[in-house]
N, C-alpha and C positions, 0 to 999 in steps of 0.2 A: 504493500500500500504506500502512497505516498505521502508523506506529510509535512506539514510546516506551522511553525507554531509565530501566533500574529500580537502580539501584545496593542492593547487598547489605552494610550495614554492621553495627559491632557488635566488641563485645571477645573477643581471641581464644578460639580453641578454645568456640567458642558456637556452629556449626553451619552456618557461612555457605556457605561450601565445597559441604559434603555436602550442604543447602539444595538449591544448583542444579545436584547432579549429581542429584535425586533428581527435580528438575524438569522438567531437558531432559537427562539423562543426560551434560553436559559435566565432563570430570576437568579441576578447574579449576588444583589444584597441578600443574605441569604440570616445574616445575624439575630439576631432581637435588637440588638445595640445597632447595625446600618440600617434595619428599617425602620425605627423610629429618630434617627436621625436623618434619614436621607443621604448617605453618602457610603462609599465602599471603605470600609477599614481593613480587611483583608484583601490579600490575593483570591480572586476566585475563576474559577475554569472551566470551561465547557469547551465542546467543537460544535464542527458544523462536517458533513461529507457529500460526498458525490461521487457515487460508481466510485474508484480507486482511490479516489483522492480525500485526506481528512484535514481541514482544516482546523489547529488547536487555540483554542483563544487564551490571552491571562489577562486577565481585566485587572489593572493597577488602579490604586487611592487617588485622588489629584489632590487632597490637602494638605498644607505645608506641612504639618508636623508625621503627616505618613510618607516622606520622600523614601527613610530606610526603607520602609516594606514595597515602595516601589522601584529601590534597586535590586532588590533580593527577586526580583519578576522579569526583569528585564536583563540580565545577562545573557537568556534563553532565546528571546526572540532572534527572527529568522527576517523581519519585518515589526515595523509601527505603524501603528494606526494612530493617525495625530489627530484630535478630535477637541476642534474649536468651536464655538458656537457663534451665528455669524450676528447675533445681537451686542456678544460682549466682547469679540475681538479675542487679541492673541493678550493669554493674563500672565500674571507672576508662574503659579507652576507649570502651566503651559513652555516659555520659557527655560525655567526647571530642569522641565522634563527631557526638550532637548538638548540640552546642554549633557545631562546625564550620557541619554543615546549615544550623543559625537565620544562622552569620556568609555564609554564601554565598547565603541565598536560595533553599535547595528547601523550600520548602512545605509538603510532601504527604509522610505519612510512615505505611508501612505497616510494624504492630507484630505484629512474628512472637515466641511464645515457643516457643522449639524444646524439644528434648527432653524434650517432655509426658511419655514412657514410664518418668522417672525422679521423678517426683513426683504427689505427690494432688491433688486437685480442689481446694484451700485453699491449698496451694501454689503453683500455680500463677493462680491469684486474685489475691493475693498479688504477685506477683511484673508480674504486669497496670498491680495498683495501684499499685505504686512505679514501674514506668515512664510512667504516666501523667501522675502526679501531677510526674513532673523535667518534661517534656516539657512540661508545663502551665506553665512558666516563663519559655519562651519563646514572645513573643506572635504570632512569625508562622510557628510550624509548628503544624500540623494531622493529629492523627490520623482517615488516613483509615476503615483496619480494625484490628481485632485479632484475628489467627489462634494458635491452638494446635493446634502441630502437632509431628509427630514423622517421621524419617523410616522407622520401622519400622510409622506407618500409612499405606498409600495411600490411604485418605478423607481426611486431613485435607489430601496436601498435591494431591488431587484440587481439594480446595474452593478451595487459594489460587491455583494456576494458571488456574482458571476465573475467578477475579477477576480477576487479573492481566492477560486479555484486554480487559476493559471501562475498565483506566486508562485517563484521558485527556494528550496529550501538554503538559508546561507553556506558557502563552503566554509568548513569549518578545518582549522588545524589539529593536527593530533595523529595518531598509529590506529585508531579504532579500541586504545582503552577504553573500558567504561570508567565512563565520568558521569557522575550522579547524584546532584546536590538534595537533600529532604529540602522541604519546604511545609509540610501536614505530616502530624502523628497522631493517629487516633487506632480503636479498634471497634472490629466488628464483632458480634456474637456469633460462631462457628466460623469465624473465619482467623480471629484472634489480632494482631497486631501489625495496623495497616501501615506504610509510607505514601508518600505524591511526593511527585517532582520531573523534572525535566531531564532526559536523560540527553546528553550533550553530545557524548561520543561511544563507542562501541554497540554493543549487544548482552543483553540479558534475557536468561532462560530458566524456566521453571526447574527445579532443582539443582540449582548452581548454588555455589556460597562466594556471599561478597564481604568482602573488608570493608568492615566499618574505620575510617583512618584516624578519628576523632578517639573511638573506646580502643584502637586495637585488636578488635573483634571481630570474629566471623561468625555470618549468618547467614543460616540455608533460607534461597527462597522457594517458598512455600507457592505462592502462582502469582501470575502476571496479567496484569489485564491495562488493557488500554481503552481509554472510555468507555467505562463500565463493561467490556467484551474480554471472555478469558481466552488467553494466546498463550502456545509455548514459548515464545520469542519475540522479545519486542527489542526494536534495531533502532537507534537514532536517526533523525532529530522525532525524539516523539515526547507526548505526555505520559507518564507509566506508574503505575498502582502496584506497587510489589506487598505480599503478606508475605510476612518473615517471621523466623523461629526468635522473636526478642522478646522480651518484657517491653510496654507502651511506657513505661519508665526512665530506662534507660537511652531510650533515642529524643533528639530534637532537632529542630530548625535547624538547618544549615550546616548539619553532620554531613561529611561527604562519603558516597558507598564508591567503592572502586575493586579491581585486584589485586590480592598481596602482590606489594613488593615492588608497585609502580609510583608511589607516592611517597616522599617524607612531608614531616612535620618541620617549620621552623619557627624558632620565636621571635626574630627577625626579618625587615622587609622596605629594600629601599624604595620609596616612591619619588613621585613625581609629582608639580601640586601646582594645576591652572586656576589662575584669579588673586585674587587678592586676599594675605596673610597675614595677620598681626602675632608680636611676640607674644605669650602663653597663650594663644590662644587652642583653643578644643577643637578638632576635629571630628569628625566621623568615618569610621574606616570600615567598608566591606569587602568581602570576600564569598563570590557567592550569592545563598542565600542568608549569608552569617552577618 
């Protein structure tokens, strides 16, 4: 099967959400806490398919203080989905958010202006042109499209799902290790101790045992399913559900599953640091979904 996973970003309350429920009909606030608030606090996932092809969505926060949880989403993508709304223009996290993309290396960036239905044909011209023109800043992203769309028309977001089928997934570097960040731990009843996340590079298969590089530990996995469907084999770039022989205790966020012996651990790490820095001041450092 083919696939390519499409991350959904953008500053809040701009249509990300309703986006992909209007997509693949996934309710992506799924909380007690996002739906009486109204906004996405976690990472949340669905797809959408056709005949061979699956397209994987990760819908990220757009609130400033959820930027960590939406770099820990967007390592993985293949593709962005940039999603401005054409009444309020290009905002603070909207910005943010690209700025993150260009620091992580996705590429490919598809410009959605949402809520056509609330602005005129100038306006949302407009509003085109000032995201292009930021985006133009950065020299290694790439606007692929630009859709205007609303979700009270089904042509328009007829026309971006049918695009959405012909992305291609990013070439990614590496030998075909599994590389496998958690990002969800929870469990099932008869199924016992679930993970999600994004599987980057190689292959996993249902009774294999993977290195957790985090505890030092291996773990058989138990099966494999990829949006909600059980497979012996699920290959990169995909979304992948592994149940494993662990305690739901012992694992968290942003643990990485790989095979012995390809990985070390260090407790140091020189970087590199765009924008502007004051002395003591705090950073934010990830790695991953960590």
């Amino acid at each position: 099967m083919n696939s390519v996973i499409i991350g959904t970003v953008g500053h809040i309350d701009h249509g990300k959400t309703a986006l992909i429920k209007a997509l693949n009909g996934f309710e992506g606030d799924r909380m007690p806490s996002e739906k009486q608030r109204g906004i996405t606090i976690d990472l949340s996932f669905s797809h959408l398919r056709s005949g061979d092809t699956n397209v994987a969505f990760i819908d990220v926060p757009g609130h400033e203080n959820l930027v960590k949880t939406m770099i820990s989403g967007a390592y993985a993508f293949d593709a962005a989905m940039l999603v401005v709304a054409a009444d309020d223009g290009l905002m603070p996290q909207s910005r943010e958010h690209i700025q993150i993309l260009s620091l992580l290396g996705v590429k490919s960036v598809i410009l959605c202006i949402s809520k056509c239905d609330l602005a005129d044909d100038a306006r949302k011209a407009e509003v085109a042109a000032q995201c292009r023109e930021y985006i133009g800043k950065f020299k290694n992203l790439q606007i692929l499209n630009t859709f205007f769309i609303s979700i009270k028309d089904p042509a328009s977001i007829a026309e971006l799902k049918n695009y959405l089928f012909n992305i291609k997934p990013a070439q990614r570097q590496g030998g075909g290790v599994v590389h496998y960040y958690i990002d969800r731990v929870f469990s099932l009843k008869g199924l016992g101790t679930i993970v999600t996340g994004s599987l980057i590079n190689g292959a996993i298969s249902k009774g294999e045992k993977l290195y957790n590089c985090d505890l030092g530990k291996a773990f058989n996995v138990k099966s494999v399913q990829i949006h909600d469907e059980d497979t012996p084999l699920a290959q990169a770039p995909n979304r992948v559900a592994l149940s494993l022989d662990a305690k739901t205790s012992e694992l968290q966020k942003g643990q990485i599953l790989s095979k012995k012996g390809f990985f070390r651990g260090f407790n140091e790490a020189d970087c590199t640091f765009s924008g502007e820095i004051l002395h003591n001041q705090d950073v934010l450092f990830c790695v991953g979904s960590k």
